[in-house]
N, C-alpha and C positions, 0 to 999 in steps of 0.2 A: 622460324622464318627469317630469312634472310632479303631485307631492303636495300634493296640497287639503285642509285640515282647516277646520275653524270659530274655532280658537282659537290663540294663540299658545303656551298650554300643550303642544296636540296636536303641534304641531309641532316646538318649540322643543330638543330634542335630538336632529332629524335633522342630520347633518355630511354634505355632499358629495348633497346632493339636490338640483333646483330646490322651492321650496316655496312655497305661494300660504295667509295665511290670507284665508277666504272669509265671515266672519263669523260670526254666529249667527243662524238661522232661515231660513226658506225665499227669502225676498226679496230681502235682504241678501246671501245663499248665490249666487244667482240672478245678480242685478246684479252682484257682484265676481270672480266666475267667471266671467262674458262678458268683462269688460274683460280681465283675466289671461289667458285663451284670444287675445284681438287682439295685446296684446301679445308675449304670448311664443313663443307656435305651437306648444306640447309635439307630440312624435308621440301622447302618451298620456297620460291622467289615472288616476294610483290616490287614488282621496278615500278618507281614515280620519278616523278618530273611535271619539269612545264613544259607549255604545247603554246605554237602558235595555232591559230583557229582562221577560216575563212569568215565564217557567220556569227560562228557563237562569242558570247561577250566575255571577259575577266570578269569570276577567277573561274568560270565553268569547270566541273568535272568532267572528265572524260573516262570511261572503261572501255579499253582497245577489246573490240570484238576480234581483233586480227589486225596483226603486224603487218605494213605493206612496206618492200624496199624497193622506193621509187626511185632507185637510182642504176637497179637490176635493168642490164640490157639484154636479152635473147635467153630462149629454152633451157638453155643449160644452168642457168643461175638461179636459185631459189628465190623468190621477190615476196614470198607471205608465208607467214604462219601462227597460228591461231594458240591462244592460252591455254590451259588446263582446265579441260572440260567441268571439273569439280570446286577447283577454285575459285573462275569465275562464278562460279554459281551460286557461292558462297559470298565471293565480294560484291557481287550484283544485290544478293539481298539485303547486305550489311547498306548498299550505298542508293536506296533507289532514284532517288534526283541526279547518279550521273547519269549523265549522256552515253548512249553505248555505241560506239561507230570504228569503225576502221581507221588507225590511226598512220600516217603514213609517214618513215623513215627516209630523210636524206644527209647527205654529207654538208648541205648547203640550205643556210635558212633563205626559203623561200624554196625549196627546192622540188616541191611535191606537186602536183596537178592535179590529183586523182582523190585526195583524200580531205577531209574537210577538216582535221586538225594535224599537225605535223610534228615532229620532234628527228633528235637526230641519234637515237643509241637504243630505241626500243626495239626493233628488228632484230639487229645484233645481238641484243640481252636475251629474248625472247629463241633465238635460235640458238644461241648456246645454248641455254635450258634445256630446248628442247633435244639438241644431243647428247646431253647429260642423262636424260630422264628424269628432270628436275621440274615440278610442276611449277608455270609461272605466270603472272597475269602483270598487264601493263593497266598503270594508271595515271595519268595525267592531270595536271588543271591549267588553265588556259590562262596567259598574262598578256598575252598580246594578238596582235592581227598579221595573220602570215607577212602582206603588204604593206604595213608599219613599221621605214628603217629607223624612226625615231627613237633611241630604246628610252629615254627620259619618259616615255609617254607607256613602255608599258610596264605592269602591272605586277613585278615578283612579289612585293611583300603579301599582297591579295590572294596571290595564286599561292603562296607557301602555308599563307593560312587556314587557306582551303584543301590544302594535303592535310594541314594537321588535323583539321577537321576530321577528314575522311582516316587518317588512321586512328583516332580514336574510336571511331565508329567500327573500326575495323578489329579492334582489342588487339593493338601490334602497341601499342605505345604504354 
């Protein structure tokens, strides 16, 4: 399995994973996920990351039931797409306390309306995958509040601890 984050922070104290970072934001996320998917071939992708949240508090989990890119305007552009029907299924039961909701993609923190926790590379990640044929599930933990430009006030060591959590639970680490 092959773990995707945005950052070299999100990733940087996994031991004994393959790990890809993917950059930050949808484009970048997009582009360096395709290449990492040619080369490497994972049977599977788990992407994590932190999420702002509307409601929910640090370091919540989150399991993207479906990728939304709220930054998609008009018919012709693809704006969601859903995990691997098997994976999730598997990481849902590894994690039962996360939260499972729709997680929604912008280029822009604060960017989303639609979706109660937001990130900026999971759409991207998640659709490359999905034109790979590459099974993949997005997971989150929440450090902050979409609406908090404070970043002193929010919450990465919390939210990192709580991926690690969750990939231990997950037997990737």
């Amino acid at each position: 399995m092959l773990v995707v984050a945005a950052t070299d922070r999100e990733v940087a104290w996994i031991d004994g994973a393959d790990t890809l970072v993917c950059g930050v934001g949808p484009v970048e996320a997009a582009v360096q996920t395709m290449r990492g998917l040619a080369e490497r071939r994972p049977d599977a992708v788990l992407h994590i990351g932190l999420a702002g949240a509307r409601t929910l508090e640090p370091p919540a989990l989150v399991l993207g039931s479906e990728s939304v890119y709220e930054d998609a305007r008009g018919p012709l552009v693809p704006a969601r797409v859903e995990p691997d029907a098997g994976l999730f299924a598997r990481t849902r039961a590894a994690l039962p306390d996360a939260h499972v909701l729709p997680i929604g993609t912008s280029a822009h923190v604060g960017g989303t309306s639609a979706c109660e926790v937001e990130a900026m590379e999971g759409f991207a990640v998640l659709r490359a995958c999905a034109l790979a044929g590459v099974p993949a599930v997005e997971l989150r933990a929440v450090s902050n509040a979409i609406d908090e430009p404070d970043r002193a006030k929010w919450r990465f060591d919390d939210a990192l601890a709580a991926l690690a959590d969750a990939l231990e639970r997950l037997d990737v680490l």
